[in-house]
C-alpha positions in Angstrom: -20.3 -2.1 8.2 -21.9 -0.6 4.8 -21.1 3.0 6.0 -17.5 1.6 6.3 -17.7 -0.4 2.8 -19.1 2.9 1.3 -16.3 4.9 2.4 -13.4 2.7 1.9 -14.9 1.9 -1.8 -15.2 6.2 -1.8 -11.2 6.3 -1.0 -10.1 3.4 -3.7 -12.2 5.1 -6.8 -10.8 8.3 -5.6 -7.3 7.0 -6.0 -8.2 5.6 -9.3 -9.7 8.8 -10.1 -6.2 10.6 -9.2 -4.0 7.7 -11.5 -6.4 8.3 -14.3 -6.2 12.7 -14.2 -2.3 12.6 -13.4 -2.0 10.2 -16.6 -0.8 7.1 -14.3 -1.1 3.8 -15.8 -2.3 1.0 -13.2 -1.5 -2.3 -13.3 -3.5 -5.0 -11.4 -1.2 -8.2 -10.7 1.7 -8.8 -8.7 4.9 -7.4 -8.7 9.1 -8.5 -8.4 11.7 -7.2 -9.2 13.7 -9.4 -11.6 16.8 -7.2 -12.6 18.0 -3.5 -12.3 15.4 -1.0 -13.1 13.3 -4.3 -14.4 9.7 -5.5 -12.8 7.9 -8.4 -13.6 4.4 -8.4 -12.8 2.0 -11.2 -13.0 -1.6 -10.3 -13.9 -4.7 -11.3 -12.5 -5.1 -13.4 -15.3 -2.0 -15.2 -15.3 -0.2 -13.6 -18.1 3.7 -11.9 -17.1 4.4 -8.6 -18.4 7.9 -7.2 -18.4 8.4 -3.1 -17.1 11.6 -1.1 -17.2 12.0 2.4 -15.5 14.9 4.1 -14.7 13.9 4.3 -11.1 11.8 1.1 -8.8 9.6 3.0 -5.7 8.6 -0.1 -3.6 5.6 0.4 -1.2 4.1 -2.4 -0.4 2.9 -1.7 3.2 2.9 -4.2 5.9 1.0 -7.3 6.7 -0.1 -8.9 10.0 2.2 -10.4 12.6 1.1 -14.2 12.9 0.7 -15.3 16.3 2.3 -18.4 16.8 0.1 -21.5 17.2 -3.6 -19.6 16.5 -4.7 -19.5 13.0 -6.7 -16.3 11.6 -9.9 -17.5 9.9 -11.4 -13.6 9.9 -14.5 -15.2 11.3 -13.7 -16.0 14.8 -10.1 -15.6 15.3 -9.7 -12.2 13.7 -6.7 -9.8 13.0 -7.1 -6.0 12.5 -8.2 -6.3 8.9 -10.9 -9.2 9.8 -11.8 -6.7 13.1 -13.3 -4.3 10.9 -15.6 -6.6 9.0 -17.2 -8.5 11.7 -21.2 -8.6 10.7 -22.2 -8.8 14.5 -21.4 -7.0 17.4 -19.8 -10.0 19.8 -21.0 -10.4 23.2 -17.5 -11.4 24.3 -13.7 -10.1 22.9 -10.5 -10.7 23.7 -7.8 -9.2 22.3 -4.4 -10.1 22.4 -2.0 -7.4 22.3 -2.7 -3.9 24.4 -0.9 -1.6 21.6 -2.3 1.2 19.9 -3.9 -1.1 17.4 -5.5 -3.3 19.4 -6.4 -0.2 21.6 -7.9 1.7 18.7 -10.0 -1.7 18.2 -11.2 -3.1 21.0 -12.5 0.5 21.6 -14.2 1.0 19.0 -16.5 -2.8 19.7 -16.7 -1.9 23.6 -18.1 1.4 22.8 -20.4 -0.5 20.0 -21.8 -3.0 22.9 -19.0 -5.8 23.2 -17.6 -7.1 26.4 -13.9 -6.7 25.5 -10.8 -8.0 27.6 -7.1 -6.9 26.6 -4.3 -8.9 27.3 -0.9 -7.9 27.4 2.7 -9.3 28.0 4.1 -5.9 29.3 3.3 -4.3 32.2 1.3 -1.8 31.0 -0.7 -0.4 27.7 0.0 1.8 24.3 3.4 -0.6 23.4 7.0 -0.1 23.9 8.5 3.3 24.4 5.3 5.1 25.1 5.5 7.4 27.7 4.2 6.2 30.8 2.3 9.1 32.4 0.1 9.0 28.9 0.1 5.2 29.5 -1.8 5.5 32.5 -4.3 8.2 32.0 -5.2 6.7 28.7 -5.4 3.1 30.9 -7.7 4.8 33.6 -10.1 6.5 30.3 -10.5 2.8 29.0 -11.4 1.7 32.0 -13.9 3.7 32.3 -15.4 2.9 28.9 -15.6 -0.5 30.0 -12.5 -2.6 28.8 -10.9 -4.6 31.4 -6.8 -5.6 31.0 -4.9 -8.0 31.8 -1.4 -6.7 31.9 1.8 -8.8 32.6 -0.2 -11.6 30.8 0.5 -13.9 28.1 -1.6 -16.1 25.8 -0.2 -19.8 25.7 -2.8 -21.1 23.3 -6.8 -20.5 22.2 -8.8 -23.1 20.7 -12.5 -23.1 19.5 -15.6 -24.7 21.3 -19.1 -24.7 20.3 -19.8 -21.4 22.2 -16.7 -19.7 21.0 -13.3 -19.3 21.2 -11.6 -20.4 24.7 -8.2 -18.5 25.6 -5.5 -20.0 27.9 -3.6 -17.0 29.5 -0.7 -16.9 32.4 1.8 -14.5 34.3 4.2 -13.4 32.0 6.6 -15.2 33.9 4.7 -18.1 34.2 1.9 -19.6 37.0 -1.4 -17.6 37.6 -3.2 -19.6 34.9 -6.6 -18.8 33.5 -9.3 -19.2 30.9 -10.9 -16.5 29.2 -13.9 -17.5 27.3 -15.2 -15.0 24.2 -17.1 -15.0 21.1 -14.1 -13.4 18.7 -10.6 -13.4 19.7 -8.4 -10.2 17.9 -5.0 -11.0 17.5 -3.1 -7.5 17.5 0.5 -8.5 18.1 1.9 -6.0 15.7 2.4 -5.7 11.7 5.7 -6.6 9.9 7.4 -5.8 6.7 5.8 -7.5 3.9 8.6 -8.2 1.7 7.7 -11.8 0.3 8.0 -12.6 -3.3 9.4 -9.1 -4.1 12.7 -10.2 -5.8 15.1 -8.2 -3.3 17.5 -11.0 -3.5 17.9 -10.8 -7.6 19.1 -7.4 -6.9 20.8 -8.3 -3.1 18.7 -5.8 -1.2 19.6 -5.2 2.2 17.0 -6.0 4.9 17.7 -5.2 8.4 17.3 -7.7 11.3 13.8 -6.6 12.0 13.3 -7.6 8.0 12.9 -3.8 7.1 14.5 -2.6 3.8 17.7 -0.6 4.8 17.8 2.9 3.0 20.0 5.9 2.8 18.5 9.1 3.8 16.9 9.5 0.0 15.2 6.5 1.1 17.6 4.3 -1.5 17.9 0.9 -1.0 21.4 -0.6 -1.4 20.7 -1.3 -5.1 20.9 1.8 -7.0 18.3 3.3 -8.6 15.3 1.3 -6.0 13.5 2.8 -3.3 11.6 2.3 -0.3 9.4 4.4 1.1 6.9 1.6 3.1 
């Protein structure tokens, strides 16, 4: 976990490094847009201060896709972020969701010592559209690492006990019910838009039905002058 602390810290003051030399004035708070080519941004401190620029770039990245009825705590019940600050390998994980994120992580703790079952509504591993002949192969390399799956599965509800977190799992189309008991439960369902408290409406930007900010090919919003890039 230090070696990780150490390198992320290593990556920020480098990007603080590159704002500073390319004369880039940073502004901790958080930002909405309140008008046309207008952002209000509320400090860490509380205050509100007022920027115009001819052009808005919004890139705000994504957050993590609740899972509906099982609160993150990033102690226990952990989601990607929380996965990568756990200060003990677990004797037990499950991780709900077999897509290239919770891939990448359960991988990375089953490799480090942990127990680690996936468990996954489709019928097989690495998400939708991935092509199946790599879906396979990379199942069978798993595998052999040591992760188990549980494929055509869905989660209907985890609660904690005194020895952990206790997982209630069935068929995907119902029946076939089973308990899982581990000591950390990953929830890796996915990341969506994070577009909350960004002022789109003051300007009636279009989101999509997936809640992704449409854009032109320049990557425009439908409010001239704004763009999204992520």
């Amino acid at each position: 976990m230090k070696q990780k602390d150490d390198a992320v810290k290593s990556l920020t003051s480098g990007v603080a490094y590159l704002f500073k030399s390319n004369k880039v004035t940073g502004i901790r708070g958080h930002g909405s847009v309140s008008g046309a080519g207008q952002v209000v941004v509320t400090k860490e401190d509380g205050t509100n201060e007022i920027l115009k620029a001819k052009n808005i770039l919004i890139a705000v990245g994504s957050e993590v896709t609740p899972f509906p009825g099982i609160d993150i705590d990033e102690e226990t019940i952990v989601s990607s972020t929380g996965a990568l600050s756990l200060n003990q390998v677990p004797k037990k994980m499950v991780v709900i969701g077999a897509g290239v994120i919770g891939l990448e992580l359960g991988s990375v703790w089953s490799r480090l010592g942990a127990e680690v079952t996936c468990v996954e509504f489709l019928s097989h591993i690495g998400g939708i559209g991935i092509d199946m002949d790599v879906s396979n192969a990379f199942q069978k390399l798993l595998t052999k690492q040591g992760l188990k799956f549980k494929l055509d599965t869905k989660v209907i509800g985890a609660e904690k006990t005194d020895g952990g977190i206790r997982v209630k799992v069935e068929g995907a189309t119902g029946g076939n019910n089973e308990i899982l008991d581990c000591n950390t439960l990953l929830v890796c369902i996915g990341r969506r838009p994070y577009t909350k408290d960004l002022g789109l409406n003051s300007v009636d930007i279009k989101l999509n039905s997936r809640g992704r900010i449409d854009v032109d090919k320049n990557f425009q919003t439908s409010c001239k002058g704004i763009y999204a890039i992520g």
